[in-house]
Structures are given as C-alpha cells and as structure tokens.
C-alpha positions as protocol buffer text, in pm:
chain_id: "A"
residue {
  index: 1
  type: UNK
  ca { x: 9321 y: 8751 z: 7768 }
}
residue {
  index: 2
  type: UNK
  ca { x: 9452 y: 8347 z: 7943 }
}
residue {
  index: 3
  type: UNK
  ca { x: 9801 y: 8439 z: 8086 }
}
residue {
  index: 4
  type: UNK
  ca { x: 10039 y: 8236 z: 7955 }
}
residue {
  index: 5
  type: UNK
  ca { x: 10233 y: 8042 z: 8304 }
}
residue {
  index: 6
  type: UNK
  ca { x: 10570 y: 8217 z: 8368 }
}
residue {
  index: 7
  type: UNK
  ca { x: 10887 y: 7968 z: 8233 }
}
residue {
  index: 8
  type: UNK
  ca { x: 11018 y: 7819 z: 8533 }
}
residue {
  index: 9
  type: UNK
  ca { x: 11357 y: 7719 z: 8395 }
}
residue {
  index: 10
  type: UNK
  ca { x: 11642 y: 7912 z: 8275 }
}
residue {
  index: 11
  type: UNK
  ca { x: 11596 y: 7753 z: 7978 }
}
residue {
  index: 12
  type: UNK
  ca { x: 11242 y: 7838 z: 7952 }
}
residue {
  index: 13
  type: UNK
  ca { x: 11301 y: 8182 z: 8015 }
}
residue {
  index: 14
  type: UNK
  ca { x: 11593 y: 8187 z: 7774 }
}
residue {
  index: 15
  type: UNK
  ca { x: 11365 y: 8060 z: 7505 }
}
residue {
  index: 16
  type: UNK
  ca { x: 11078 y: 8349 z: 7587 }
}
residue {
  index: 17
  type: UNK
  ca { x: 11345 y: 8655 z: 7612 }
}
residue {
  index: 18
  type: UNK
  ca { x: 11584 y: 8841 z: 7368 }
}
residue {
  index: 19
  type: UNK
  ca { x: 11930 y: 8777 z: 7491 }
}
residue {
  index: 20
  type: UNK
  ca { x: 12015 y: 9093 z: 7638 }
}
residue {
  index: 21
  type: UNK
  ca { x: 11601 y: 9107 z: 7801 }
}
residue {
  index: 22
  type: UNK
  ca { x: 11747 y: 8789 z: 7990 }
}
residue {
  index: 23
  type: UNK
  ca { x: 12048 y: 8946 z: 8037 }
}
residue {
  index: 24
  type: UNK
  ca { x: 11865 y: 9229 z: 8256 }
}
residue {
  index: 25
  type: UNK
  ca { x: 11580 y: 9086 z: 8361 }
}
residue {
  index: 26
  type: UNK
  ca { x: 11678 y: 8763 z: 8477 }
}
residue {
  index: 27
  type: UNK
  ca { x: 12056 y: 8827 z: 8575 }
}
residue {
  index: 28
  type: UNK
  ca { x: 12005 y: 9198 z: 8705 }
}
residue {
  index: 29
  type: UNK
  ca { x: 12253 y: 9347 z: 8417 }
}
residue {
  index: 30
  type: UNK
  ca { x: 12175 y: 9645 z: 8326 }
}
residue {
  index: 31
  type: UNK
  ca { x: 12148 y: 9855 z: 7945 }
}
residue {
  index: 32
  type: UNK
  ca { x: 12356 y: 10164 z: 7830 }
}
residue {
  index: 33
  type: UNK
  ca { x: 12237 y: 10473 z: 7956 }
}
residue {
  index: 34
  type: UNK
  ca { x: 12061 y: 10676 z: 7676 }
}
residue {
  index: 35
  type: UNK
  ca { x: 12013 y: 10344 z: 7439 }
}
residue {
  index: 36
  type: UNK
  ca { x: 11664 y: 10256 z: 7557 }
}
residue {
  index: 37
  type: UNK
  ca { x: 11342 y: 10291 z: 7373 }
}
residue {
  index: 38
  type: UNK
  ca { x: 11147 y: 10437 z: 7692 }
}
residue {
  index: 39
  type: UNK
  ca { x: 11413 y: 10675 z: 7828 }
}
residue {
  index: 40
  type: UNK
  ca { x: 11274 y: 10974 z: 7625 }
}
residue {
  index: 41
  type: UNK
  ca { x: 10936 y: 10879 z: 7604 }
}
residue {
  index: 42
  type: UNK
  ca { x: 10598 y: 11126 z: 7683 }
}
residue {
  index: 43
  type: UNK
  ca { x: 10304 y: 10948 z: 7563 }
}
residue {
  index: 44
  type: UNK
  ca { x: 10037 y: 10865 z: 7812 }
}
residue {
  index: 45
  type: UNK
  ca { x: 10009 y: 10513 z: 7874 }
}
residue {
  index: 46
  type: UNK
  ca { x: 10116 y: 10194 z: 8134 }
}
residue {
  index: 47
  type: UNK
  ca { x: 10453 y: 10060 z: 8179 }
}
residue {
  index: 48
  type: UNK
  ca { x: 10420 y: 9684 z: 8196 }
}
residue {
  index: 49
  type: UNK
  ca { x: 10724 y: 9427 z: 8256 }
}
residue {
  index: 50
  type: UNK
  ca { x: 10817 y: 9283 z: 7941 }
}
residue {
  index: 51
  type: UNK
  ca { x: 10887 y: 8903 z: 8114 }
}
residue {
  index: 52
  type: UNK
  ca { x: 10544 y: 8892 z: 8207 }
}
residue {
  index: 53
  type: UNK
  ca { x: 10283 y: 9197 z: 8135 }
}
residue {
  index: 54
  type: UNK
  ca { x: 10195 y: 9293 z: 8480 }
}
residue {
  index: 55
  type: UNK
  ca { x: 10145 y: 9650 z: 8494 }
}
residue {
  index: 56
  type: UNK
  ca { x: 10385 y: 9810 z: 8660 }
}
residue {
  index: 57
  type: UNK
  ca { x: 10418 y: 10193 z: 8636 }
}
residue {
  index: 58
  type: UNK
  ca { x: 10207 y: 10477 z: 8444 }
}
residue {
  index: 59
  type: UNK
  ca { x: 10335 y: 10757 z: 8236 }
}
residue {
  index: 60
  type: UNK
  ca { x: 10167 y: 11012 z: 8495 }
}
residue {
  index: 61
  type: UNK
  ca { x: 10444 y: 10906 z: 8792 }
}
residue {
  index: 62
  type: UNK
  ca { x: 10757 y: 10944 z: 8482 }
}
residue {
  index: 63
  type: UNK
  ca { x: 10997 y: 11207 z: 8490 }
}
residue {
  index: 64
  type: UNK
  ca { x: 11320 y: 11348 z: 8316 }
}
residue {
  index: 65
  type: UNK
  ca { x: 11596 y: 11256 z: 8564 }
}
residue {
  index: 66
  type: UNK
  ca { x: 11815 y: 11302 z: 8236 }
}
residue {
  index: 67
  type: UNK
  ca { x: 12010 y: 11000 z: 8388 }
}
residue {
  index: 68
  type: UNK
  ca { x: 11967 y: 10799 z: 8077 }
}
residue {
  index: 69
  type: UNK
  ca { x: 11692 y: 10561 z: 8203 }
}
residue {
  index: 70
  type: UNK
  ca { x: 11292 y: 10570 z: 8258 }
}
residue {
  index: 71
  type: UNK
  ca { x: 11251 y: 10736 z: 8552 }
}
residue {
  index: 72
  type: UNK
  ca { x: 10910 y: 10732 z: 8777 }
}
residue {
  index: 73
  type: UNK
  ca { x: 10876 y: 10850 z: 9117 }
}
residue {
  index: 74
  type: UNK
  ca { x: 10598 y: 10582 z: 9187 }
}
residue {
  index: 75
  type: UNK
  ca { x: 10481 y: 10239 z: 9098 }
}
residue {
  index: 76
  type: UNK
  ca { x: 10127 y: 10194 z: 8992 }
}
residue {
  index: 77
  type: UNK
  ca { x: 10075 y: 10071 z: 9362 }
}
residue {
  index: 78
  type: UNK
  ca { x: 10320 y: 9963 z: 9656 }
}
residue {
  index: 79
  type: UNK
  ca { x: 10217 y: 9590 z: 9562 }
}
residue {
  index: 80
  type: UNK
  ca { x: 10352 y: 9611 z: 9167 }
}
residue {
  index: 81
  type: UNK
  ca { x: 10706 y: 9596 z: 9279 }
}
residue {
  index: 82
  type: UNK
  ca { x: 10931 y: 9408 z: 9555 }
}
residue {
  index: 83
  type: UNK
  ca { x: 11262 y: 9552 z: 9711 }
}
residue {
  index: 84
  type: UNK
  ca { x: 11610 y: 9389 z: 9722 }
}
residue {
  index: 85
  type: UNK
  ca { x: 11929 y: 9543 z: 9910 }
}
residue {
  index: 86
  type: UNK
  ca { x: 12216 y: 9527 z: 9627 }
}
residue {
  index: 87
  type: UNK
  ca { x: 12555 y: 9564 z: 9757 }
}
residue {
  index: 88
  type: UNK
  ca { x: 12684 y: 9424 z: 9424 }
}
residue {
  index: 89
  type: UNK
  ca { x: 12909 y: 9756 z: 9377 }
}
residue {
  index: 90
  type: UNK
  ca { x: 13125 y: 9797 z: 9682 }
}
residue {
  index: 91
  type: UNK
  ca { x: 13076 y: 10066 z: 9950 }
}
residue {
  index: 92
  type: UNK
  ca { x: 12764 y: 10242 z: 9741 }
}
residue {
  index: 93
  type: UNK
  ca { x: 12488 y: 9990 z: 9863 }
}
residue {
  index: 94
  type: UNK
  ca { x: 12163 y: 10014 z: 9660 }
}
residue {
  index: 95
  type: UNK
  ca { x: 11813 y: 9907 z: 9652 }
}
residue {
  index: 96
  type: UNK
  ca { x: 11687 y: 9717 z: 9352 }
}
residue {
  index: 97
  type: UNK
  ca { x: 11344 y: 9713 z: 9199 }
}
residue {
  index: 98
  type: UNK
  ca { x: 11168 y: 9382 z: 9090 }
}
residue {
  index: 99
  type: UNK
  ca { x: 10856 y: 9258 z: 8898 }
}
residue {
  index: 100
  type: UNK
  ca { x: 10658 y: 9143 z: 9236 }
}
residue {
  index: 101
  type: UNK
  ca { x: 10501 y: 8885 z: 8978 }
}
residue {
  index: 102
  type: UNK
  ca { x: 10805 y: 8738 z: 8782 }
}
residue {
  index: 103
  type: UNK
  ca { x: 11077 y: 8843 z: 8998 }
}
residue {
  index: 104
  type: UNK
  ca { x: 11251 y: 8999 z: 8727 }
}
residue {
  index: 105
  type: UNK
  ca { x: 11492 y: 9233 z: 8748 }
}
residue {
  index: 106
  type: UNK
  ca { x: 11375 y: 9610 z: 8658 }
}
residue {
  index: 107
  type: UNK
  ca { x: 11563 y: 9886 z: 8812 }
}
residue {
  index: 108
  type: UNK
  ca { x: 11687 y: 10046 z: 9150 }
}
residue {
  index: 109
  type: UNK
  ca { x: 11501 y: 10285 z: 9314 }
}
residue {
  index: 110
  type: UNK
  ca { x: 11725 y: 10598 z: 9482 }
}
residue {
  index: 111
  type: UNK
  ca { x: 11547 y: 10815 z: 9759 }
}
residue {
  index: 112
  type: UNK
  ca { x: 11698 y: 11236 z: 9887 }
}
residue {
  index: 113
  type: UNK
  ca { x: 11814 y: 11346 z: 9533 }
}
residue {
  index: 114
  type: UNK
  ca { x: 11665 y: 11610 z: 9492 }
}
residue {
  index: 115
  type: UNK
  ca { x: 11381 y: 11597 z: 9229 }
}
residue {
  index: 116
  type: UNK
  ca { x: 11075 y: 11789 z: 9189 }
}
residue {
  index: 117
  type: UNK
  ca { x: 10847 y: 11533 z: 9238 }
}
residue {
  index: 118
  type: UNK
  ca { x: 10550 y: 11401 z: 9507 }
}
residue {
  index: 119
  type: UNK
  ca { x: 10811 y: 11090 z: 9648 }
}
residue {
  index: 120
  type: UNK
  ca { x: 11167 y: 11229 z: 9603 }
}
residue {
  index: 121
  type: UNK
  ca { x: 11235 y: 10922 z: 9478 }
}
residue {
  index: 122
  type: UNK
  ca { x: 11377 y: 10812 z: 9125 }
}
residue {
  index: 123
  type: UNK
  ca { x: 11282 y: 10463 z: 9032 }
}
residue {
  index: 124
  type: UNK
  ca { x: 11521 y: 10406 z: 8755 }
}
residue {
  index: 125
  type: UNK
  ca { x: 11430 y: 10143 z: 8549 }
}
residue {
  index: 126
  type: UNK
  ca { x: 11571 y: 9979 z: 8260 }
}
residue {
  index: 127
  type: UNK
  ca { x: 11382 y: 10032 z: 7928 }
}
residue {
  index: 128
  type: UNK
  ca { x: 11387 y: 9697 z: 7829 }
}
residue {
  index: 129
  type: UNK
  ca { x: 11237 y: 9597 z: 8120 }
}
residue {
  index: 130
  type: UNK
  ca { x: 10919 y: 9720 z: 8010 }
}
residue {
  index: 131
  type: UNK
  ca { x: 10678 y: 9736 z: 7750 }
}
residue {
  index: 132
  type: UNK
  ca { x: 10412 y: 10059 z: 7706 }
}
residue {
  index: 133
  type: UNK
  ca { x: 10089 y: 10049 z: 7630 }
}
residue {
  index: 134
  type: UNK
  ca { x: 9983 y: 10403 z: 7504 }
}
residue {
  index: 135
  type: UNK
  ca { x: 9636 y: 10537 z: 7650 }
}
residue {
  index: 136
  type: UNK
  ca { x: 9358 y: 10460 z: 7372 }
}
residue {
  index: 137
  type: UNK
  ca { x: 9571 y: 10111 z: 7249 }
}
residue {
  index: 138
  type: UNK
  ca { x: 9365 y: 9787 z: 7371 }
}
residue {
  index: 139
  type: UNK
  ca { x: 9604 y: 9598 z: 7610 }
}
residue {
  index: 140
  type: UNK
  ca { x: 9750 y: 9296 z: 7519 }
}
C-alpha cells in the first residue's frame, strides 16, 4: 500500500473529508450521540482514523459505555494517540484524544467512572472518526 501525504492545507483537507468528517476531525466538533455507525458495533476488527488510516484502536479494548459513542478502554498502543487538555466547556475541564499521526481530532478520554474494564478509562471517540476493518477483510 504507498500512503498517500496528509493535505497540509485547510483546503486540502476540506477537499479529502465529508463536511461534517472535517467538521470533527479537523475543528474538534463533535457528532450526535447514538447517530454513529460504530457506536453499536461487535465485530472483531481495527479501528483506524478515517483522515489518515493509522490504526488506532481494536475491537478487543471496545465496550458498551451506552453513552452514545465508541467506547475503548485502550488504544492499540500508548504511541497511536496524543493528549490535549480541553477547557473548551467552562469549569468541567477535559482531556481530548488525537490521531498522533494527523492530529485529528477523535475523542476525549475520561478516567474514575466506574467501568468494568482493565484501565477504568472510557476513550470516547467519535464514530466518524474512524473507519473498521473487520478481522478476515484485507486492509486498505
């Protein structure tokens, strides 16, 4: 597979993305809960960013949060993803989750609430943000 170079314009990134992917990814909006093609999903497979096909999460670290997004407790390793403090919503500061390739925006990841799982933490990411490849499918 040649990896196609990542746009380095808005323009550029405009012209590679749906309107509301470059909504998300590349201006950090973020879907309606329950509206996104992952948030239900159970097949196994990897979780790849949509901007630019890294892999990014696998369907063994997913869980039902039931908070309306994809929700894994893990990334495929510490180096798929980069942290950001967002203090966009006053007094309820957050951490987001990027695409440590693209820099794209995929999520926030919440620690302490609570789940049955090996991290207690809920990466929640937006479904459009990423784009499965179910186990037994070549990759692209």
């Amino acid at each position: 597979m040649t990896e196609q170079p990542f746009p380095t314009t808005d323009e550029q990134w405009r012209a590679r993305l749906t309107p509301m992917e470059y909504r998300v990814l590349r201006q950090g909006a973020t879907e309606q809960p329950f509206t996104g093609e992952y948030t239900d999903e159970t097949a196994p497979g990897v979780y790849r960013c949509r901007a630019c096909g890294a892999e990014l999460f696998t369907s063994d670290a997913k869980f039902g949060s039931h908070c309306g997004w994809p929700s894994f407790y893990e990334p495929l390793s510490g180096d798929r993803v980069t942290y950001r403090e967002d203090t966009s919503i006053p007094g309820r500061p957050r951490t987001e989750v990027r695409c440590a390739r693209c820099d794209s925006h995929l999520g926030h990841v919440f620690d302490g609430e609570g789940y049955d799982t090996p991290t207690d933490r809920r990466y929640c990411i937006n479904s459009i943000c990423l784009a499965m490849t179910r186990r037994g499918e070549p990759r692209p």
